[in-house]
C-alpha positions, 0 to 999 in steps of 0.5 A, spaced: 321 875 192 321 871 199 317 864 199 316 860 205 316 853 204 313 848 209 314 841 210 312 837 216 317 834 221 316 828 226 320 829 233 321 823 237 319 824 245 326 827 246 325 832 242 318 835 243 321 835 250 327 840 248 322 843 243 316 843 248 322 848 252 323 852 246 316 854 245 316 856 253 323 860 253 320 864 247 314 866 251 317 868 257 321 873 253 316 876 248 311 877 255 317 879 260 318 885 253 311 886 253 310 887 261 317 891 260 314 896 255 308 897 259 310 898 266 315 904 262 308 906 259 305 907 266 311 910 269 310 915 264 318 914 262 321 911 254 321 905 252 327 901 253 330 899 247 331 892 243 339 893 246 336 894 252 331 888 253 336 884 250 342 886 255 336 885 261 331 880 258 336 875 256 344 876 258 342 878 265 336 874 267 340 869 265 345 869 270 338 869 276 335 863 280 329 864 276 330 865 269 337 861 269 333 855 265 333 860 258 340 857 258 337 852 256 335 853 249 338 857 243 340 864 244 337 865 236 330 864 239 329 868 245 332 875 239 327 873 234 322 874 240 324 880 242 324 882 233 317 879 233 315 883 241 318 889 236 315 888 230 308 887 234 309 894 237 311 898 231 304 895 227 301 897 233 304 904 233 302 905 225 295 902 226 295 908 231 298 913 225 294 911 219 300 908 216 298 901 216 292 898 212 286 894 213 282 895 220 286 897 227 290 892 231 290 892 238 296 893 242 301 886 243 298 882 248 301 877 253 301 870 249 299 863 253 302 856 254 295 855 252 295 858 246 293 854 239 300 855 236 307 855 238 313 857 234 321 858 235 325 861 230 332 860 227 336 864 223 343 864 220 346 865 227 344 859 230 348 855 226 343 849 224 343 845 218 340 839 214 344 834 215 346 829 208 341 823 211 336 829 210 334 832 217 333 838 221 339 839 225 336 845 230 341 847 236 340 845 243 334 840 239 337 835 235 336 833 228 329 832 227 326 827 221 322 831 216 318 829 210 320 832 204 315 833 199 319 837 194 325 840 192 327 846 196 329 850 190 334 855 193 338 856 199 334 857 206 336 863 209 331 861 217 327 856 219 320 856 223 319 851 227 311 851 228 306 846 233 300 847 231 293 847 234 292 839 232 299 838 235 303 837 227 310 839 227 311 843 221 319 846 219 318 853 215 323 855 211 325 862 207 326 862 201 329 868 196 326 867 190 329 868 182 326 872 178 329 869 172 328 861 173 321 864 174 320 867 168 323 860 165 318 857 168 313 860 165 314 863 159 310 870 156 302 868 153 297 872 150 291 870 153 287 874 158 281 872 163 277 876 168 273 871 173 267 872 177 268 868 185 260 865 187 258 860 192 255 855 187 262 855 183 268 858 185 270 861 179 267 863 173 272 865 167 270 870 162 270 864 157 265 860 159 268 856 164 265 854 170 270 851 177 265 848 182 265 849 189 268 843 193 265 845 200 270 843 204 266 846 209 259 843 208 262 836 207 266 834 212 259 837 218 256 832 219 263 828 222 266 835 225 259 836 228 261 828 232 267 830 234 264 837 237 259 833 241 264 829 243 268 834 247 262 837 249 260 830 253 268 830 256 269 833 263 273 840 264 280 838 265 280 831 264 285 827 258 279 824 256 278 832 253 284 833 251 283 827 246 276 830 244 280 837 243 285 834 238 280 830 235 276 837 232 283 840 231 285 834 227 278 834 223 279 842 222 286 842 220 283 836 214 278 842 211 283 847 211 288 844 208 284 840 203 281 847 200 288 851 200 291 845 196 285 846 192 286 854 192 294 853 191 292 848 184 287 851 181 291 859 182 298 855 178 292 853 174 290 860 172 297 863 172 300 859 168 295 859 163 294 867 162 298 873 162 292 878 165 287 876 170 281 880 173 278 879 178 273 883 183 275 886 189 270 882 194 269 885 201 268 878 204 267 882 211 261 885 210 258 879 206 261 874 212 256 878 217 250 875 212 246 869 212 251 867 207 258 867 212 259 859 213 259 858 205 263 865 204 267 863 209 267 856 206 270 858 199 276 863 202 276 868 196 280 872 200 286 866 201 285 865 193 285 872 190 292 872 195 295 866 192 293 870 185 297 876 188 303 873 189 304 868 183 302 874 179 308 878 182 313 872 182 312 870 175 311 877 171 303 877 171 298 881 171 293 881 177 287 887 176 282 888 182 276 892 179 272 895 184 267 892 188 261 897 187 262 896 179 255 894 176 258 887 173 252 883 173 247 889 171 251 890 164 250 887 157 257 885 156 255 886 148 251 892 148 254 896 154 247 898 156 245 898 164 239 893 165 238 894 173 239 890 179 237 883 180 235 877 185 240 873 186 236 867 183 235 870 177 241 866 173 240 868 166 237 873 163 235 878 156 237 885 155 232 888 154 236 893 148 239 888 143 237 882 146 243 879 148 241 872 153 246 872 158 249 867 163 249 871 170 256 869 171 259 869 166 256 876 163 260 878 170 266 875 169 266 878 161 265 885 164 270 885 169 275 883 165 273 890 161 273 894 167 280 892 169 282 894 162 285 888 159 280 886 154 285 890 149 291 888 151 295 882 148 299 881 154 297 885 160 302 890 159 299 896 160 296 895 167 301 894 173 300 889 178 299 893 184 305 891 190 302 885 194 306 882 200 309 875 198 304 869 200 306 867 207 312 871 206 318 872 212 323 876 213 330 872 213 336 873 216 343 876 214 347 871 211 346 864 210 347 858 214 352 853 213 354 846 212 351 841 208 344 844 205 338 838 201 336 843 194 
């Protein structure tokens, strides 16, 4: 299983300039294969293909007055441009088929130098390493200074190097799991949950307990509503607006990185503690078109439940999604029987057949843990978790970098 581990990274001046001219030379390739693409689509001949972008798009412009400066960076990166231009068009072309999941993508467009985020990447074949002091020698770069957080449990086999909206330098590896130190990392149990995801808390276990919302959202408005007047105020173009713009992408990026932090805690927290786990199938579309969108959206059930996934599957868990139209919260959890729809205000109620004083959220939980049919079984072992994709996952590289490696 392959993992991506971020650590952020702190260029001096010298190599933000080289870096700056990474992400522009990358660009320029992802968008001449695009235009190539298109101009053949138009012309109603076939597609060129990734030899020949290859062959005309780097080796040839090269060696032209107009694209010479893509000399200037490592030709590792203008390829993985050409993969990520090739692998937009195959999604694209799936998306067109049925073959790809979810809603229907858009044809690759041409990216900007305005653009929130840049990236570059760097494969087994552009030779870069980590040096015995620690850093992230990267070719036609330098060696960059990073902050280690933790420990990279394996060999990487590539590294993204990411510019982010709020202007943070992040180096993402790609790691390959193995299945057997997960496994001793944690060891089988015979505990089972089912949890119901809410707005005022977060999660409802089966058991009765309850996981408060945080809102990072709601409690960081009033100083996201400042700096956004700020920027209003500040004129079109000026540097004055450039400092406000980083402002408000500095003070979102706090929001987002505190209620991942808080999702990642709390879903190692639940994997850990439990084999089987149940959770709804939520459509968190369709309720973000509510008057509830900001909260729901403030909660990120989506970006938990994934984070459920992967870790179910990286260490031998079982993860169930019931279905979304199941009547957990209009069933007694005792009895069996259907007591109807109720408002949402309504937190606790009887049943009207055995008499049974439920807590809304806790009676869900219990019932969904039934519906996903993990009430019988000790460890989860009847029911298979179905494939998901690895969080933040990457496709590597074919071997391995060499040199000195930090593990």
């Amino acid at each position: 299983m392959q993992l991506r581990y971020a650590f952020r990274l702190y260029p001096d001046a010298t190599q933000q300039a080289a870096l700056a001219r990474a992400f522009g030379c990358a660009r320029v390739v992802f968008n001449d294969a695009v235009r190539a693409r298109e101009d053949a689509r138009k012309a109603g001949r076939p597609f060129p293909t990734a030899s020949q972008l290859s062959t005309r798009l780097i080796t040839e412009a090269k060696r032209t007055a107009e694209r010479s400066w893509l000399g200037e960076v490592s030709a590792v990166v203008l390829q993985q441009s050409l993969r990520d231009a090739e692998a937009a068009y195959r999604n694209f072309f799936a998306s067109l088929k049925g073959a790809r999941k979810g809603p229907k993508i858009s044809s690759p467009r041409f990216k900007s130098r305005k653009d929130a985020r840049q990236s570059v990447r760097f494969t087994a074949n552009a030779r870069w390493s980590i040096t015995g002091s620690g850093r992230l020698s990267l070719p036609k770069i330098g060696a960059v200074k990073v902050k280690w957080s933790r420990t990279l449990p394996a060999t990487p086999t590539s590294v993204t190097v990411v510019k982010d909206g709020a202007s943070r330098y992040v180096a993402s590896f790609v790691i390959d799991t193995d299945p057997a130190t997960d496994a001793m990392r944690m060891p089988e149990t015979d505990r089972i949950i089912g949890i119901d995801l809410g707005l005022t808390h977060l999660a409802v276990l089966s058991d009765g307990t309850k996981i408060d919302s945080p809102r990072f959202l709601r409690r960081a408005e009033k100083k996201l509503k400042k700096a956004q007047q700020e920027l209003s105020r500040k004129q079109k173009g000026s540097k004055n607006r450039a400092k406000a713009r980083l402002k408000v992408a500095r003070a979102h990026a706090e929001v987002a990185d505190a209620r991942r932090e808080f999702h990642h805690q709390l879903s190692t927290k639940l994997i850990a503690e439990n084999q089987g786990i149940a959770v709804e199938d939520l459509s968190v579309a369709g309720l973000a078109r509510t008057k509830l969108a900001k909260s729901v959206h403030d909660a990120g059930w989506a970006s938990f439940i994934s984070m459920l996934a992967y870790k179910a599957e990286r260490y031998g868990r079982t993860l169930v999604k019931t279905g979304r139209f199941e009547p957990t919260s209009q069933t007694c959890s005792t009895c069996g029987v259907k007591d109807g729809p109720k408002p949402l205000n309504v937190r606790e109620w009887t049943c009207t057949a055995c008499g049974t004083v439920h807590d809304r959220d806790t009676n869900a939980a219990i019932n969904i843990k039934t519906a996903a049919g993990l009430a019988v079984s000790a460890c989860g072992a009847p029911v298979r978790p179905e494939p998901v994709l690895a969080q933040r996952a990457e496709t590597g590289s074919h071997g391995f970098p060499t040199g000195n490696r930090a593990a």
